[in-house]
FIDODREN-881563 format. One line per field, with one value per atom (N, C-alpha, C): y negated, x negated, z; atom name; residue number from 0; residue in one letter. Coordinates in pm, 1 decimal. Example, Ala and Ser with C-alpha at 12.3 -4.5 7.8 and 13.67 -1.06 7.14 Angstrom:
Y	569.0  450.0  330.0  225.0  106.0  -3.0
X	-1319.0  -1230.0  -1320.0  -1285.0  -1367.0  -1290.0
Z	780.0  780.0  780.0  708.0  714.0  787.0
a	N  CA  C  N  CA  C
k	0  0  0  1  1  1
r	A  A  A  S  S  S
END
This chain:
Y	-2054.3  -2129.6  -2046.5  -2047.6  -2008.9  -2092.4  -2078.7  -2183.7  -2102.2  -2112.3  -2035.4  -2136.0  -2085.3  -2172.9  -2118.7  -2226.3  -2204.7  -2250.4  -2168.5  -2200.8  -2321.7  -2430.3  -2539.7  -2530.6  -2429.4  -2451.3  -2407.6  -2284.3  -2229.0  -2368.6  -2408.3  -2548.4  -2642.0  -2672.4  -2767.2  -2732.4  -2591.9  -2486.9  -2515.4  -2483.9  -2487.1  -2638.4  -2716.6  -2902.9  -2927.4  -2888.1  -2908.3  -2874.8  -2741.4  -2716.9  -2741.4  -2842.9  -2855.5  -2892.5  -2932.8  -3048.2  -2938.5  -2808.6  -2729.6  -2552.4  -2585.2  -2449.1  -2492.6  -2424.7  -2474.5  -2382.8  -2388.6  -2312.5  -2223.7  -2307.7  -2261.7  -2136.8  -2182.1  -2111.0  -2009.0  -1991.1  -1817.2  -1730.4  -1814.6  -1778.7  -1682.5  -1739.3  -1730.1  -1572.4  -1604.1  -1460.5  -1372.9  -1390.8  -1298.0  -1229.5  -1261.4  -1187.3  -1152.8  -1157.2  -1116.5  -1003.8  -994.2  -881.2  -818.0  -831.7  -724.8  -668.1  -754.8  -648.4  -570.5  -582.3  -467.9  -341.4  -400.8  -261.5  -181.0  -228.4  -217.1  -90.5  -190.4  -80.7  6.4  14.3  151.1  238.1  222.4  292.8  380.1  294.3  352.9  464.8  395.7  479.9  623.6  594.4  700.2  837.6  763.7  818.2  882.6  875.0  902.7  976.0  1016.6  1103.5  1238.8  1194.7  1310.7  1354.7  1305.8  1369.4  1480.2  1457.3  1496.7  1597.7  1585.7  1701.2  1814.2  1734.8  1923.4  1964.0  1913.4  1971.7  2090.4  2053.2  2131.5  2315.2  2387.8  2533.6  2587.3  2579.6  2639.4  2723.3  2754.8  2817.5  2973.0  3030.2  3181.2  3199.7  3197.9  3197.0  3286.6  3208.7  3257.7  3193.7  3122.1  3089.2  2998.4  2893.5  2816.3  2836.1  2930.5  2994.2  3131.9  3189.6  3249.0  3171.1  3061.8  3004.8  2911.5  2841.0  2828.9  2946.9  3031.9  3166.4  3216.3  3220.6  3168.6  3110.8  2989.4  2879.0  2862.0  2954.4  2905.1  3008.3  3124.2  3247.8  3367.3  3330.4  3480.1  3572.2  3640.1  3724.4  3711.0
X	-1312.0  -1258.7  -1271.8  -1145.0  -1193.4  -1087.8  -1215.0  -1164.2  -1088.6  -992.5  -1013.9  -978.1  -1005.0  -948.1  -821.0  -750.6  -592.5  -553.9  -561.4  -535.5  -428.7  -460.0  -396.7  -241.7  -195.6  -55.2  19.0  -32.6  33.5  -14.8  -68.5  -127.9  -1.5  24.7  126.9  248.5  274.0  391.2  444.2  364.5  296.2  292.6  258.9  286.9  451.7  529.3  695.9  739.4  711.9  723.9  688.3  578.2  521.7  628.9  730.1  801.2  892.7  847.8  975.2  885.2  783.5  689.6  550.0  526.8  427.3  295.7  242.4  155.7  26.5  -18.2  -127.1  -92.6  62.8  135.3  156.4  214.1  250.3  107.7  31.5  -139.8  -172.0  -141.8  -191.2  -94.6  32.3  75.7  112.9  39.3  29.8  -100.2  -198.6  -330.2  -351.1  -237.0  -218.2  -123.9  -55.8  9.3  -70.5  -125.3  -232.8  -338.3  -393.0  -464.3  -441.8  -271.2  -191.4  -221.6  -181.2  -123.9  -255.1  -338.9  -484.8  -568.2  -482.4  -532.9  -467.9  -342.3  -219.9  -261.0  -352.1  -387.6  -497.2  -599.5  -734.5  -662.7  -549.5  -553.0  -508.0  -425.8  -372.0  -441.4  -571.9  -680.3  -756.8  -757.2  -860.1  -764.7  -662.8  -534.6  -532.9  -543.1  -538.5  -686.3  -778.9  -902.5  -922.9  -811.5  -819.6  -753.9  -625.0  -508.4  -619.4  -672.8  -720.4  -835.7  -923.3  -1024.0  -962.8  -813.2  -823.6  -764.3  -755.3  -737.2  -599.8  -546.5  -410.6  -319.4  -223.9  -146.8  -101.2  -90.7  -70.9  79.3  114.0  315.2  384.1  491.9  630.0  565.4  473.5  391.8  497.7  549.7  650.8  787.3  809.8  963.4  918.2  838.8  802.2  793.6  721.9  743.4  879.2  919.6  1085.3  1168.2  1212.5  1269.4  1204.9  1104.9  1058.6  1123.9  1103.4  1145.2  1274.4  1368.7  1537.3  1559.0  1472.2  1479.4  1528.3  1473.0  1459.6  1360.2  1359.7  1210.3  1095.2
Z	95.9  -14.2  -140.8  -226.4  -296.5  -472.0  -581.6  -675.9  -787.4  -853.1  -1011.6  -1126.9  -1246.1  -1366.7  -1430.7  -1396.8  -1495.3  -1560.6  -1689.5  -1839.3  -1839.9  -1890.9  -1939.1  -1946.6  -1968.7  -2026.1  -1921.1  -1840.7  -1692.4  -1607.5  -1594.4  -1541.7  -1543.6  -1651.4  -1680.6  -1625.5  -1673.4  -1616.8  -1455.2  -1363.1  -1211.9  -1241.7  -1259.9  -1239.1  -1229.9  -1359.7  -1280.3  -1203.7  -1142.6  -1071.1  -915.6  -919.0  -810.7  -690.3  -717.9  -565.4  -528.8  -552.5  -504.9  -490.7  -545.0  -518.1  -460.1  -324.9  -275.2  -348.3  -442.9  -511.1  -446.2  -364.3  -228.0  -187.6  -128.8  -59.6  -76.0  -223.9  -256.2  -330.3  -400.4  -409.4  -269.3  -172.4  -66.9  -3.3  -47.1  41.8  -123.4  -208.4  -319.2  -272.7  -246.5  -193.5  -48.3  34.9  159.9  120.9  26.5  3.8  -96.1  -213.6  -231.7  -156.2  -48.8  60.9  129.8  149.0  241.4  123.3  22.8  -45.8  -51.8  -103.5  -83.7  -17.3  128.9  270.3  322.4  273.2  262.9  197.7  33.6  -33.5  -15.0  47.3  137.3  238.7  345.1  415.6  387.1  259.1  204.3  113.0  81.4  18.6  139.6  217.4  348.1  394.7  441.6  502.2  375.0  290.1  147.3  203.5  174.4  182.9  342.6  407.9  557.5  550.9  500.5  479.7  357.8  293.9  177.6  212.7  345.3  410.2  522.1  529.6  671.3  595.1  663.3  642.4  565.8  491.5  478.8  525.5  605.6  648.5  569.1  644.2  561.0  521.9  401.2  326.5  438.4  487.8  626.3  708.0  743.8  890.7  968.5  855.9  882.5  951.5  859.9  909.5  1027.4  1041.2  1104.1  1260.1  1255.6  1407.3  1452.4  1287.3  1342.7  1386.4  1325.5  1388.8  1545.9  1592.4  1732.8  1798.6  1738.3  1826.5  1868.2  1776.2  1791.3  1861.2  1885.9  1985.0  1883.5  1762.4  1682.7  1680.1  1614.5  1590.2  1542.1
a	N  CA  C  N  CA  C  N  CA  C  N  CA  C  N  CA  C  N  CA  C  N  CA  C  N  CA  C  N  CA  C  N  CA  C  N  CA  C  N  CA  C  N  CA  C  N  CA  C  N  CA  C  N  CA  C  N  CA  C  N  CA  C  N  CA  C  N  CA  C  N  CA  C  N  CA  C  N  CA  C  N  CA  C  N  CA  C  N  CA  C  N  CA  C  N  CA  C  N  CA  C  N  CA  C  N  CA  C  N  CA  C  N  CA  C  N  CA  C  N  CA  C  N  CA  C  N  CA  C  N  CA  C  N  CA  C  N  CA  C  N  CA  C  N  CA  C  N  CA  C  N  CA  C  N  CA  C  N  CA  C  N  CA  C  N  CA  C  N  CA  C  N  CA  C  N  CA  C  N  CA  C  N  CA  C  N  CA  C  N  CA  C  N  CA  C  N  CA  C  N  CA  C  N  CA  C  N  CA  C  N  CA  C  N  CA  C  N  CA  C  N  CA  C  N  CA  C  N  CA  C  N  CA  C  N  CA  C  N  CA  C  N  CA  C  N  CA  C  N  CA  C  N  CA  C
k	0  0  0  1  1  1  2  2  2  3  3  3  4  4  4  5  5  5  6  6  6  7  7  7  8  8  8  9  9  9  10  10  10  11  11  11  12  12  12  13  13  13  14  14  14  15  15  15  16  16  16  17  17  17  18  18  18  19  19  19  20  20  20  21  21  21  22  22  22  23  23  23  24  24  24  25  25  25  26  26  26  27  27  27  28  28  28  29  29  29  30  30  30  31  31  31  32  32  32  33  33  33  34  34  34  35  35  35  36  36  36  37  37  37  38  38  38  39  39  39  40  40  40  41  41  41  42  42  42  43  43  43  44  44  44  45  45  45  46  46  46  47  47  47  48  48  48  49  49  49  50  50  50  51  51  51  52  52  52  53  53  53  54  54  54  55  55  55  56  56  56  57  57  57  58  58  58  59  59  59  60  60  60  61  61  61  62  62  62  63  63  63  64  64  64  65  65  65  66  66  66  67  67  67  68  68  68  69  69  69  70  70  70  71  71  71  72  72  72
r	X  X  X  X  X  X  X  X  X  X  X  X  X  X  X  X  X  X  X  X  X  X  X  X  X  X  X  X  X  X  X  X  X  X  X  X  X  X  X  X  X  X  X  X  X  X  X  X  X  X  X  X  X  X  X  X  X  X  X  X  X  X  X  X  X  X  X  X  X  X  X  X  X  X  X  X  X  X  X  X  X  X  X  X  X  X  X  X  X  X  X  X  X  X  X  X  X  X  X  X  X  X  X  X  X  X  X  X  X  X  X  X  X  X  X  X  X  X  X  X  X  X  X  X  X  X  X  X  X  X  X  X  X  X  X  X  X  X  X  X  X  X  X  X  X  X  X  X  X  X  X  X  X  X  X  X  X  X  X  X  X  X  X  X  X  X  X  X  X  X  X  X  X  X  X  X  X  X  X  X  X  X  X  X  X  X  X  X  X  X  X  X  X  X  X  X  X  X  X  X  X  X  X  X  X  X  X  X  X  X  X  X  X  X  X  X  X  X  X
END
Protein backbone atom coordinates (compact mmCIF):
# COMPACT_ATOMS: atom_id res chain seq x y z
CA UNK A 1 0.00 0.00 0.00
CA UNK A 2 1.01 2.91 -0.60
CA UNK A 3 -0.49 6.67 0.46
CA UNK A 4 0.47 10.26 -0.92
CA UNK A 5 -0.85 13.85 -0.38
CA UNK A 6 -2.46 15.74 -3.25
CA UNK A 7 -2.45 19.22 -3.21
CA UNK A 8 -6.05 20.40 -2.96
CA UNK A 9 -6.53 21.87 -6.25
CA UNK A 10 -5.02 18.77 -8.48
CA UNK A 11 -7.41 16.96 -6.01
CA UNK A 12 -10.34 18.75 -7.22
CA UNK A 13 -8.83 18.62 -10.82
CA UNK A 14 -8.69 14.47 -10.63
CA UNK A 15 -12.46 14.66 -8.86
CA UNK A 16 -14.09 15.78 -12.46
CA UNK A 17 -12.56 13.80 -13.82
CA UNK A 18 -13.19 10.86 -11.88
CA UNK A 19 -16.19 8.91 -14.05
CA UNK A 20 -13.98 8.67 -16.99
CA UNK A 21 -10.28 8.33 -15.49
CA UNK A 22 -9.62 5.48 -13.43
CA UNK A 23 -6.94 7.35 -11.22
CA UNK A 24 -5.52 4.07 -9.34
CA UNK A 25 -5.26 2.89 -12.59
CA UNK A 26 -2.91 5.07 -14.46
CA UNK A 27 -0.94 5.90 -10.84
CA UNK A 28 -0.48 2.45 -11.13
CA UNK A 29 0.89 1.88 -14.79
CA UNK A 30 2.76 5.38 -14.42
CA UNK A 31 5.12 3.53 -11.81
CA UNK A 32 5.13 0.25 -13.70
CA UNK A 33 6.49 2.22 -16.42
CA UNK A 34 9.01 4.14 -14.46
CA UNK A 35 10.45 0.86 -13.16
CA UNK A 36 10.93 -0.41 -16.64
CA UNK A 37 12.73 2.56 -17.59
CA UNK A 38 14.57 2.31 -14.44
CA UNK A 39 15.81 -1.24 -15.13
CA UNK A 40 16.72 -0.59 -18.87
CA UNK A 41 18.84 2.06 -17.42
CA UNK A 42 20.66 -0.22 -14.81
CA UNK A 43 20.95 -2.63 -17.41
CA UNK A 44 22.39 -0.20 -19.57
CA UNK A 45 24.79 1.10 -16.94
CA UNK A 46 26.08 -2.44 -16.20
CA UNK A 47 26.56 -3.36 -20.19
CA UNK A 48 28.68 0.16 -20.38
CA UNK A 49 30.63 -0.83 -17.39
CA UNK A 50 31.26 -4.35 -19.26
CA UNK A 51 31.96 -3.01 -22.75
CA UNK A 52 35.00 -0.38 -21.21
CA UNK A 53 36.50 -3.19 -19.05
CA UNK A 54 37.04 -5.39 -21.93
CA UNK A 55 40.41 -4.90 -24.25
CA UNK A 56 40.19 -2.70 -27.35
CA UNK A 57 40.70 -3.88 -30.72
CA UNK A 58 43.79 -2.84 -32.69
CA UNK A 59 42.56 0.15 -35.85
CA UNK A 60 41.71 -2.24 -39.44
CA UNK A 61 40.95 -5.28 -37.06
CA UNK A 62 37.43 -4.79 -38.30
CA UNK A 63 37.82 -4.48 -41.88
CA UNK A 64 40.69 -6.64 -41.75
CA UNK A 65 38.50 -9.76 -40.76
CA UNK A 66 35.58 -8.55 -43.05
CA UNK A 67 37.93 -8.63 -46.12
CA UNK A 68 38.59 -12.39 -44.80
CA UNK A 69 35.53 -13.20 -44.59
CA UNK A 70 34.26 -12.16 -48.18
CA UNK A 71 37.52 -14.12 -49.33
CA UNK A 72 39.90 -11.15 -49.57
CA UNK A 73 43.18 -10.64 -48.13
Amino acid sequence: MLCICIPTELRKSMERYSEVVDWREEVLKFIEEKIKILEKKSVLKEVDKVLSELPSTPRGFASKCLGEDRGGS
